[in-house]
N, C-alpha and C positions, 0 to 999 in steps of 0.2 A: 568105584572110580578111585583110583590111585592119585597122587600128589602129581606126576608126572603128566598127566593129563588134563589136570587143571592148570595146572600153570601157565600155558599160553593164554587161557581164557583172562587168569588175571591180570599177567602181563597187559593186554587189551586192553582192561577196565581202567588199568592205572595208565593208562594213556590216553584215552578216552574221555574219561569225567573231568581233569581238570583241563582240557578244548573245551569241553562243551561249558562250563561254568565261564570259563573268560571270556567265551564268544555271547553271553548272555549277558556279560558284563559288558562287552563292549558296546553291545546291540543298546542297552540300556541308557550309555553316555551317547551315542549319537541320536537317540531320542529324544535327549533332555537338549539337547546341541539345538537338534533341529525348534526344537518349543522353545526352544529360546530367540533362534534368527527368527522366525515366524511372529512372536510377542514384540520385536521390537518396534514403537510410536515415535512419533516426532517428540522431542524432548526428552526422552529418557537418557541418563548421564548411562554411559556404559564405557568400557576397558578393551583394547583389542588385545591381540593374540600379541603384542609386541609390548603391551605396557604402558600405549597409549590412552590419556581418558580424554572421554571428548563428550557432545551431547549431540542427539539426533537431529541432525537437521532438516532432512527427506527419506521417505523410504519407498517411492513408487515404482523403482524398478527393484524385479523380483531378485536380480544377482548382488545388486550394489546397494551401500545408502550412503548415503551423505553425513560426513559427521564434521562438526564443527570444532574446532580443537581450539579458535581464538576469538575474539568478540571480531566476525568479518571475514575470519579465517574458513574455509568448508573445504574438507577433500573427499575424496571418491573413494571409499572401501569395499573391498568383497563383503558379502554377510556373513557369510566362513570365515572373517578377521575379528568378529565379534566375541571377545572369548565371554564378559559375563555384562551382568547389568549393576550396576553401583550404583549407592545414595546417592541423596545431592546434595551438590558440591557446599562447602562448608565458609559462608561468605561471612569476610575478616568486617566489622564492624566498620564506621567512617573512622568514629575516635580513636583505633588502634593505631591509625598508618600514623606514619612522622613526617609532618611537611615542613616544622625545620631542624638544620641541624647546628650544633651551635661549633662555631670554629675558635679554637685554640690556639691564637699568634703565640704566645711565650711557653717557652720548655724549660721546666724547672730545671737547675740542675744543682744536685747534691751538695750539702754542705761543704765534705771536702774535697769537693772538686780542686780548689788550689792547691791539695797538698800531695796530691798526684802528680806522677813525673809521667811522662809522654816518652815513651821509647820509639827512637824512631827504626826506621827498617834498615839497612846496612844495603849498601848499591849492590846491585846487579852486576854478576863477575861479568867481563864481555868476553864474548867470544869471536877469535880468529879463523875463520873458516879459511882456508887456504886450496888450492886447487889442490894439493897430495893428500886431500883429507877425502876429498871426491871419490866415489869409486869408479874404476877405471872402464871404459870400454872395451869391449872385444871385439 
């Protein structure tokens, strides 16, 4: 067999093997996809496809579940909107929050403030709009 002969076969192969490894690869992420919409329970914190996190509220129908985005709040998701599952959520201690703030009547102001001059603005030319300034009709 000469070069000229083989060459289509190769051509082939190299067209060939990397379809078949991406469709392997792809088969492989919708697998994990599905094992994942399947895994998910009431309470798991989880991410959807748009960046929202939320925690499972219901999962009894097989297209939807319910995810809870607000202490109250529950909306309706495809399970195909599920992209992963996340830890949970990361609760801010009582003592960190600030219940009060202190307010500041007096504004310092700089020592030499008196010795500064205050430039004021210079008025505003006016302007005479006249009817010859109009542009004309036709």
């Amino acid at each position: 067999m000469n070069l000229g002969q083989l060459l289509p076969f190769l051509l082939i192969a190299v067209l060939i093997v990397p379809m078949v490894l991406m469709s392997r690869k792809q088969k492989r992420a919708m697998q994990q996809q599905q094992e994942l919409q399947n895994s998910i329970s009431v309470g798991d914190r989880v991410m959807t496809t748009s960046g929202l996190y939320a925690t499972v509220a219901n999962t009894d129908d097989d297209a939807t579940v319910d995810l809870e985005i607000a202490d109250g709040v529950v909306t309706t998701w495809l399970r195909a909107a599920v992209r992963e599952k996340v830890g949970p959520d990361v609760d801010v201690p009582e003592e960190e929050y600030v219940d009060e703030v202190e307010v500041v009547d007096e504004v310092e102001e700089p020592a030499d403030a008196d010795k500064t001059e205050r430039v004021q603005d210079p008025e505003p030319e006016k302007v005479d709009a006249t009817a010859s300034d109009a542009p004309k009709k036709r």
